[in-house]
Every structure is written in structure tokens, then in C-alpha cells.
TIMIRO-318344 format. One record per residue: x, y, z of N, C-alpha, C in turn. Coordinates in steps of 0.001 Angstrom, whole numbers, plus 500000, padded with zeros to 6 digits. Layout:
! residues N
XYZXYZXYZ
...
! end
This chain:
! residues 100
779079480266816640778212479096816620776856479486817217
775904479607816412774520479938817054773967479184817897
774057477722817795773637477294819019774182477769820101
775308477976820598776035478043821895775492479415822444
774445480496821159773850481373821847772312481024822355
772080480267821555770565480085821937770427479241823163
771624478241823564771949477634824840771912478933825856
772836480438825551772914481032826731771471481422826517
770874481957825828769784482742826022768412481631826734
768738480671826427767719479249827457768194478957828860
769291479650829108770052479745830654769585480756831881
768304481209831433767569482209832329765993481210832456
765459481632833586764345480502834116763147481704833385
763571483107833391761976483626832732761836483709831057
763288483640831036763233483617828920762233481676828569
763007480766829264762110479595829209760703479754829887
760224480538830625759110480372831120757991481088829916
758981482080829451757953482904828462757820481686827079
758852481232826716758541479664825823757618479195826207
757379478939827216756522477826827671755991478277827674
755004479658828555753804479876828379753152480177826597
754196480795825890753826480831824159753465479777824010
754106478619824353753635477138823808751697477322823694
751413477597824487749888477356824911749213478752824903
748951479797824344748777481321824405747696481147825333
746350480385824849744832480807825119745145479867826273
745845479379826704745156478730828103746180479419829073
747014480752828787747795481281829825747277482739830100
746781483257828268746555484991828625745353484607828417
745037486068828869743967486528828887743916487649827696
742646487071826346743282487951825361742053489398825824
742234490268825416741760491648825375741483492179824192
741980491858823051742352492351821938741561491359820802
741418491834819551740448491053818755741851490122817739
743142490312818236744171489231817835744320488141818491
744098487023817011744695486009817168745567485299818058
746359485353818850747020484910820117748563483721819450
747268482779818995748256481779818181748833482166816586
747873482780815717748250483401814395749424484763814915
749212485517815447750059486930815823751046487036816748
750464486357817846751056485985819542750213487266820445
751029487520821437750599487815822379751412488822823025
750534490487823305751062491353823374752007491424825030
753097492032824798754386492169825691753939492747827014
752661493570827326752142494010828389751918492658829172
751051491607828092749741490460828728751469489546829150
752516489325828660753376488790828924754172489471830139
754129490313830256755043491077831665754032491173832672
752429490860832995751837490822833820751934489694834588
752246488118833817751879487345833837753517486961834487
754253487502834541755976487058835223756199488051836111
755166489141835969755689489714837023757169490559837192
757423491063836601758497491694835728758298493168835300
759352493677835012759343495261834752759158495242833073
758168496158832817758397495846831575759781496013830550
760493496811831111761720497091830619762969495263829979
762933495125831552763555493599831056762217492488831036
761235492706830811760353491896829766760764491945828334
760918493383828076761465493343826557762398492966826496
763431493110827024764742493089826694764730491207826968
764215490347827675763967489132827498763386488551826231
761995489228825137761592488867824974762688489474823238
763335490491823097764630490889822209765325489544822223
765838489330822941767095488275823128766623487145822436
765118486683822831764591485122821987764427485576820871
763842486772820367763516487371819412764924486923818201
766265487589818798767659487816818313767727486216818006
767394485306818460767980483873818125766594483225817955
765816483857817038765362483293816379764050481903817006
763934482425818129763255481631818926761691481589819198
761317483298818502760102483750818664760363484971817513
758625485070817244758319486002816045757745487024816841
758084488313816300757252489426816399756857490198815237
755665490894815957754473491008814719753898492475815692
754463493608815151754003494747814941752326495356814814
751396495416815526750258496138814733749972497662815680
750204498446814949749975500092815432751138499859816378
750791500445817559751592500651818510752074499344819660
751368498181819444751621496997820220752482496108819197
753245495789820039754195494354819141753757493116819921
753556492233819277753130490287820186753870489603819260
754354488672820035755114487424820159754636486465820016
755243485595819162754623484160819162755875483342818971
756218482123819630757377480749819425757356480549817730
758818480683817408759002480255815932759026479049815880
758349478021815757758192477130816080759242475869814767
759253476291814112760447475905813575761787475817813408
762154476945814299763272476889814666763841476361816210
762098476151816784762440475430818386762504473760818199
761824473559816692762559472153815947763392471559815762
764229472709814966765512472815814325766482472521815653
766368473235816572767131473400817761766772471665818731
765726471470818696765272469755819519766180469225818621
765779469445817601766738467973816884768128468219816768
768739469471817113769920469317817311770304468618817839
770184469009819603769974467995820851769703466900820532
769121466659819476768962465132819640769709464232818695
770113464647817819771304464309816939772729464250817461
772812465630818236774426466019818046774572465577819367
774232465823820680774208465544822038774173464292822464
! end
């Protein structure tokens, strides 16, 4: 049952914090880069500065939302950025709000 994973993977306070800050890119990072923020997302460095975190389990946090579908990644050269799939953080509200 995929929800019952995307429940565990929302059971950590920095996997939701990184949601939340995606919610809003330009009013959390600081972009550096001539990408988009909201079109591309936001590279995994500007996200592990900002939690304070190793980058190691930054990724491996930002894999897991990735795995359930919670956030997009988007490859350019050697940086990958993240952005909230925002349709599937839909899909998932209205679960909750149907089935719950």
C-alpha cells in the first residue's frame, strides 16, 4: 500500500521540513545558479546548508521523497535539484481527506 509508505517517509521532522521549505524555493534559498528554483527546484548542496545536515543523509532524505513520489528531480551536468511533485502532494491531501 503506497500510502502507508509515504506516511513513513512524512514520519521524520527534516524529510517534512525539506517539503516545506520546496513549498516556497525563492523565499528560503538563496539561488546562485541561473536555474529556475520553481521550474527545476533547487540544488541538494543549497538544501543541506539550509538543515544543516551531512550531505550524505541530505540525499538519502531527499531519495526517499524522491522514491514516493513526493518530489521531482532534474539532473543538469553534474548538479541534481528538487522540486515538490505537486500533484502527487494532492493526490495524497485528498486522500486524508476522503479516506481518514
Amino acid at each position: 500500500m503506497e500510502n502507508v509508505e509515504t506516511f513513513k517517509t512524512l514520519s521524520n521532522e527534516y524529510r517534512l521540513k525539506i517539503l516545506t521549505l520546496l513549498k516556497e524555493p525563492k523565499k528560503h534559498f538563496y539561488n546562485e545558479t541561473k536555474v529556475d528554483e520553481v521550474e527545476t527546484g533547487v540544488c541538494v548542496g543549497e538544501i543541506q546548508k539550509l538543515l544543516n545536515l551531512t550531505q550524505s543523509t541530505t540525499s538519502h532524505y531527499l531519495s526517499m521523497l524522491e522514491k514516493d513520489n513526493l518530489l521531482i528531480a532534474t539532473r543538469i551536468g553534474k548538479w541534481t535539484y528538487y522540486r515538490r511533485n505537486e500533484e502527487m502532494i494532492s493526490d495524497f491531501k485528498n486522500f486524508i481527506l476522503e479516506e481518514l
